[in-house]
C-alpha positions in Angstrom: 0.0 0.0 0.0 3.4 1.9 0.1 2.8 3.2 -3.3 -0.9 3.5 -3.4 -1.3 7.2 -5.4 -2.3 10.0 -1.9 -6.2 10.9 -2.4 -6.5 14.4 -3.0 -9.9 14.9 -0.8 -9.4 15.8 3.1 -10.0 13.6 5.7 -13.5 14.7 7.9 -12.7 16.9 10.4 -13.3 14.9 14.1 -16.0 15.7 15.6 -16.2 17.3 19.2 -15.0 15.1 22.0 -19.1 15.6 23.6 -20.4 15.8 20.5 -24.1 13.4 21.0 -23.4 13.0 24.7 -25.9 14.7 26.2 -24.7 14.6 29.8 -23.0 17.8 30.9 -18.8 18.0 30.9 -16.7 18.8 33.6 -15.8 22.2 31.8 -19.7 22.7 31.6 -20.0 21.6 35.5 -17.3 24.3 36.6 -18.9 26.8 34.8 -22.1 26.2 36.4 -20.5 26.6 39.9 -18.9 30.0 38.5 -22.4 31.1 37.5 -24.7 29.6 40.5 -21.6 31.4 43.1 -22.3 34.9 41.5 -25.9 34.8 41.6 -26.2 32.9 45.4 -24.8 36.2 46.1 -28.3 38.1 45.0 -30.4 35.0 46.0 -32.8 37.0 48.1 -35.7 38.2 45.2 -38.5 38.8 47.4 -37.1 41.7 50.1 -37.0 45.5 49.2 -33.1 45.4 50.5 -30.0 42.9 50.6 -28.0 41.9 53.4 -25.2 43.8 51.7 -28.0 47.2 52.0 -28.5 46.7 48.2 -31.6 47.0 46.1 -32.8 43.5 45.6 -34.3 41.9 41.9 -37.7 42.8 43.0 -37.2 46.2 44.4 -35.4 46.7 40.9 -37.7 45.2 38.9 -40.7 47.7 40.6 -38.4 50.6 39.7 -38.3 49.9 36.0 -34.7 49.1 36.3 -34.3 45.4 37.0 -30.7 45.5 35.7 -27.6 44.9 38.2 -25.0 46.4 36.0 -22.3 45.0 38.6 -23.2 41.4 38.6 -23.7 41.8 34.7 -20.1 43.3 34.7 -19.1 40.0 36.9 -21.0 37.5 34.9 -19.8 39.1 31.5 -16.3 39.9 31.7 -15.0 38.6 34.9 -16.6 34.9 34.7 -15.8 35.4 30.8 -19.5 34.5 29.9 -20.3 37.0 27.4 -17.8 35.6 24.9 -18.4 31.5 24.9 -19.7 31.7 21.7 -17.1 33.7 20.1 -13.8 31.9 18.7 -10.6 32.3 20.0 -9.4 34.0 16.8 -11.7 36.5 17.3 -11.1 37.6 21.1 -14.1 35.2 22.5 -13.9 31.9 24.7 -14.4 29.5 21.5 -16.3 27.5 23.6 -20.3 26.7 21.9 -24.0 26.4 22.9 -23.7 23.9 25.5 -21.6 26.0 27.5 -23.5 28.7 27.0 -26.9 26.8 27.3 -25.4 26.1 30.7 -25.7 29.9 31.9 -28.9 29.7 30.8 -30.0 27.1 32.9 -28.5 29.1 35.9 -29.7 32.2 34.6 -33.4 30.9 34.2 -33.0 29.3 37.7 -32.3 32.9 39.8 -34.5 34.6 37.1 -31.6 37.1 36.6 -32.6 40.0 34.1 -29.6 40.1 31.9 -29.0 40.5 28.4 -27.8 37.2 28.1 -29.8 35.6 25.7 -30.8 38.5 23.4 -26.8 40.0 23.2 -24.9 37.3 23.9 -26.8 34.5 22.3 -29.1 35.8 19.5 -27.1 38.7 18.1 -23.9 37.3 18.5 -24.8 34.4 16.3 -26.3 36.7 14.0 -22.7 38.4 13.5 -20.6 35.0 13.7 -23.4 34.3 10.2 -21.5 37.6 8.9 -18.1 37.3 7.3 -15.9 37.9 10.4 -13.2 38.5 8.3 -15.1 42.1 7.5 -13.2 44.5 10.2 -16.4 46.3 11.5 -17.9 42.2 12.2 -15.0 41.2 13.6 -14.3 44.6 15.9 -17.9 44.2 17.1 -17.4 40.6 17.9 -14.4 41.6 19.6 -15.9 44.3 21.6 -19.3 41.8 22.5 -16.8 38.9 23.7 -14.7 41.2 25.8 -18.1 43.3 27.7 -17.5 46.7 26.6 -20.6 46.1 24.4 -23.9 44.9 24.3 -25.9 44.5 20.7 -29.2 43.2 20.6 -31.1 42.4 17.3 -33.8 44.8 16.6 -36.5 42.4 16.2 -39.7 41.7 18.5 -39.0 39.5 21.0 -42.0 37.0 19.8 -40.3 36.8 16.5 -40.2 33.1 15.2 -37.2 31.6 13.8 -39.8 29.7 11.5 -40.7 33.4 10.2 -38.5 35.9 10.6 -39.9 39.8 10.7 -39.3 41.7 7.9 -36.8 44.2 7.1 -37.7 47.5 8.4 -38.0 50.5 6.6 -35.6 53.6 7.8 -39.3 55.6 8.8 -40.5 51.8 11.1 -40.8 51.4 14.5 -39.8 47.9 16.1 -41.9 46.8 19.1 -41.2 44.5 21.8 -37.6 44.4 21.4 -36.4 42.5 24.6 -33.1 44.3 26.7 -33.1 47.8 24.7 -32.2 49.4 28.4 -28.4 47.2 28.8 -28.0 47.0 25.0 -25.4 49.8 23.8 -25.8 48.8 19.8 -29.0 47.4 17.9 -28.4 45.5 15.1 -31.1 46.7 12.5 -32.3 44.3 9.2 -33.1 46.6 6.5 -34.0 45.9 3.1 -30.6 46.7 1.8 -28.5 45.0 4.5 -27.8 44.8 8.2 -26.5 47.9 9.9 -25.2 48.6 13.6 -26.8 51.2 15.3 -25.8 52.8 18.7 -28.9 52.5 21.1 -28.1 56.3 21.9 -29.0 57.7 18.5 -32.0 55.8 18.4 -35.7 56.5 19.8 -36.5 54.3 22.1 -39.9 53.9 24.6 -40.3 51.6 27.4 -43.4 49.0 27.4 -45.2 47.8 30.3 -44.2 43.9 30.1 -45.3 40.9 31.7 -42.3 40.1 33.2 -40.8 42.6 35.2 -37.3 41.4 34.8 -37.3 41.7 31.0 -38.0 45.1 30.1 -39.4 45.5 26.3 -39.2 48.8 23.8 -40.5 50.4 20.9 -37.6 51.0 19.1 -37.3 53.3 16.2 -34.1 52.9 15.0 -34.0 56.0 12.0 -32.2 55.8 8.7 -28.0 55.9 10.3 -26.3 53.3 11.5 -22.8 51.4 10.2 -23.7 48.7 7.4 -22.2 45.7 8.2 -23.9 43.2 6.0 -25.7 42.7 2.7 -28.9 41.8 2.2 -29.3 38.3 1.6 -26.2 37.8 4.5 -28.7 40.0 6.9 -31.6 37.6 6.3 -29.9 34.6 6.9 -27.9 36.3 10.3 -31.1 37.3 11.9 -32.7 33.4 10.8 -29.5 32.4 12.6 -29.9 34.6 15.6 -33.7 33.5 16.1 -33.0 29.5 15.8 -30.2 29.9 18.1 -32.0 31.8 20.7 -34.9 29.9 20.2 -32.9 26.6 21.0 -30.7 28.1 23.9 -34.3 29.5 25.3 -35.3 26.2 26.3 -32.3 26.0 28.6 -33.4 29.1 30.6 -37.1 27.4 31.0 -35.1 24.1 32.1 -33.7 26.6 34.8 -37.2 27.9 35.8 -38.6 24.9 35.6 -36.1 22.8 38.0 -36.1 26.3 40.5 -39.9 26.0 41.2 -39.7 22.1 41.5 -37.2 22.2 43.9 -39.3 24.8 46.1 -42.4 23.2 45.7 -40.4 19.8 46.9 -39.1 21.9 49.7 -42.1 23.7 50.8 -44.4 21.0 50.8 -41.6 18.8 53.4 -41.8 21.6 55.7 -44.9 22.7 55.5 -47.1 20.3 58.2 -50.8 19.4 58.2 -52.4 16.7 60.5 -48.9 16.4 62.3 -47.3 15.1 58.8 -45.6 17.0 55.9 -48.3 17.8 53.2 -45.8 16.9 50.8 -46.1 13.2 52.2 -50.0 13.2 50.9 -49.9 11.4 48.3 -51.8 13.7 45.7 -49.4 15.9 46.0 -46.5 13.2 45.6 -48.1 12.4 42.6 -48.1 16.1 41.3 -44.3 16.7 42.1 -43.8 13.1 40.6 -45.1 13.7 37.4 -43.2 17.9 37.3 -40.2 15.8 37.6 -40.9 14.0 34.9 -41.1 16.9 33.0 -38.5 18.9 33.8 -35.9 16.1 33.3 -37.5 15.4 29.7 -37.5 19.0 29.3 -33.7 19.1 29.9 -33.4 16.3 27.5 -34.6 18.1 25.1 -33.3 21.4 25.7 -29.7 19.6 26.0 -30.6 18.2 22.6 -31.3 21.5 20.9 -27.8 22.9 22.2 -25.9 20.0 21.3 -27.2 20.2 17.9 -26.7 23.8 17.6 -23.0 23.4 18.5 -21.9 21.0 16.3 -23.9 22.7 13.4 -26.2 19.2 12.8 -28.2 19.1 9.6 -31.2 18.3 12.6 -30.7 21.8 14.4 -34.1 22.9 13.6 -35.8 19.4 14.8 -34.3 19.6 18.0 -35.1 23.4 18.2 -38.6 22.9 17.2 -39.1 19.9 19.5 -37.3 22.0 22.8 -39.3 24.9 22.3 -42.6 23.1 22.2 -42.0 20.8 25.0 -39.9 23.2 27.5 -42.3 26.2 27.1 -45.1 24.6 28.1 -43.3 22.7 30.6 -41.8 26.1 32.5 -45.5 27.2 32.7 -46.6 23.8 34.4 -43.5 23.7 36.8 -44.9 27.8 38.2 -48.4 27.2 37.9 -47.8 24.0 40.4 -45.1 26.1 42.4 -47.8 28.6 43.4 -50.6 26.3 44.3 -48.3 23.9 46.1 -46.9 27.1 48.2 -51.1 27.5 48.8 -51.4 31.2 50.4 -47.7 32.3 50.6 -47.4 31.4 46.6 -50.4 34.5 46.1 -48.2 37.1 47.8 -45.7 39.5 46.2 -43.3 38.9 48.8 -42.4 35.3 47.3 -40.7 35.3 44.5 -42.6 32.8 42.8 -44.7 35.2 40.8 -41.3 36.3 39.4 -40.9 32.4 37.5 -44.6 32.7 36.7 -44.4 35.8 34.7 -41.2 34.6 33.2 -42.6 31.5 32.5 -45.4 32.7 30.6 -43.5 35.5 29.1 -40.9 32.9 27.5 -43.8 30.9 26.2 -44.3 33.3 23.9 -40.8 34.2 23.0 -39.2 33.6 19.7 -42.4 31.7 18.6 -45.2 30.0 20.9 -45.2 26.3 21.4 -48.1 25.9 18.6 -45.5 27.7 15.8 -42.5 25.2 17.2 -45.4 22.2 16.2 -46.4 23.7 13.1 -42.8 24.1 12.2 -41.8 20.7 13.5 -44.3 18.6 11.4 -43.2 20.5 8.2 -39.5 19.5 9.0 -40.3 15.7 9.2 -42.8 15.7 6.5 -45.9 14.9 8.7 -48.2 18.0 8.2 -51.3 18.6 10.1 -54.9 17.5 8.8 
């Protein structure tokens, strides 16, 4: 075989060490640790004032500004989060969705308003779908990975990956745009391309939303802005930035999910009728039984949807499609049960389950509701509805 002619293809690249294995890496359980330690420190979401004489989440999130821009700071460029997505080459971590499907999960579990998802998720995929070798890409990437900037794509927050908005004409107005307030550029699809915008030269009007701890905007982003991309590269970007969010979301319901288990598990073995924990009633076993079983399928599939996502499957969108629809409605379930297994206390203000509810329900509608994800799903296997 000495002097068999070389073959002139290349051999397949190898494929990730955890690419298909689902179960979480050490890497991805240290940076869980990294990310659970910073938030324990802002654990308490139901008093006016912190230990440390702090504003807490929900005395934040009644003043309009839910932000922490010091834990953001800490999460972002000290714990290196805000670049896992970005390669090496380009100033980031070069780490992928998993990892960053892990803050998620940890995000979603203190219900921590941050522009995670939206700037460090959605729109930075949306520029990696850009040439990076373009210097204003690759300088924004740069500036994104490292903190000093925060760009959000300039599209509603219930956008579907399945059918992406429009482009926007330079008179249009953009509404529900999720993290305007922390974002410092906008990336804006317009017919002729996609530009960058700086949040400060555009007009911008806070919503009353649902959740309190994700503030939403009109945003009317004008005619300036840097182009960065064509057209047809600014349609696919923002397709990118939607399926990608729309995967990754699934983690932060996996998080919201497994909190409000874990409470209602808690709650109900404290919590003492007829001299015997209520959670020892066997109704209610069989209530926390079957949320258990759907948070851990939940996390299947949400683990699924990253997985894919990182190692660029041809399947992506089928394990996007199937996450969203299962771990939306799944989210919901896990608060809804949270509140009525915490009986009177889960009514009040003062806990913070009201905070998972609204996020819960606000997510379910994020980046296409569960029904869309179906619809979607049975066109991508070829099953379509009667």
């Amino acid at each position: 075989m000495s002097d068999a002619e070389p073959t002139s293809e290349p051999a397949p690249a190898a494929p990730p060490a955890h690419e298909g294995d689902l179960r979480y890496s050490e890497a991805e359980d240290d940076l869980r640790a990294a990310v659970r330690s910073v938030l324990a420190d802002r654990a308490d979401r139901a008093a006016a004032v912190g230990p440390d004489g702090t504003a807490t989440l929900l005395a934040r999130a009644e003043a309009g500004e839910p932000y922490d821009p010091d834990l953001w700071h800490t999460l972002a460029v000290e714990v290196g989060t805000a670049g896992l997505l970005v390669p090496e080459a380009l100033g980031g971590a070069g780490a992928g969705h998993r990892e960053a499907a892990v803050v998620l999960e940890e995000l979603g579990r203190a219900v921590t308003p941050a522009p995670y998802l939206t700037g460090c998720v959605m729109a930075t995929e949306a520029l990696l779908a850009l040439d990076t070798g373009r210097d204003e890409v690759a300088q924004l990437l740069a500036a994104v990975a490292s903190g000093r900037t925060t760009a959000v794509l300039a599209v509603p927050f219930s956008a579907s990956p399945w059918t992406p908005p429009a482009p926007l004409a330079a008179a249009d107005a953009v509404r529900g745009v999720a993290d305007v307030p922390a974002a410092t550029v906008l990336l804006v699809h317009r017919s002729d391309g996609l530009y960058a915008v700086d949040t400060a030269d555009a007009d911008c009007a806070a919503l009353t939303p649902l959740d309190l701890t994700r503030p939403l905007a009109v945003v009317a982003p004008g005619a300036g802005g840097r182009l960065i991309a064509g057209p047809a590269e600014a349609a696919e970007a923002v397709r990118r930035g939607l399926l990608a969010g729309a995967g990754l979301l699934a983690s932060e319901q996996v998080g919201i999910a497994e909190w409000c288990l874990d409470q209602s598990v808690r709650h109900t073995g404290e919590r003492h009728q007829f001299n015997r924990p209520v959670g020892s009633f066997q109704a209610l076993k069989h209530r926390m039984a079957e949320l258990w079983l759907e948070v851990v399928s939940a996390r299947a599939a949400a683990r699924n949807a990253a997985d894919a996502l990182a190692a660029a499957s041809p399947d992506a969108p089928v394990a996007v499609a199937v996450a969203q629809a299962y771990a939306s409605d799944a989210a919901v379930h896990a608060a809804e049960e949270c509140v009525q297994l915490h009986a009177g206390i889960g009514m009040t203000w003062e806990h913070p389950v009201h905070l998972y509810l609204k996020r819960a329900k606000s997510t379910q509608l994020a980046l296409g509701s569960p029904g869309a994800h179906r619809d979607a799903l049975a066109a991508l296997v070829d099953l379509p509805a009667p």
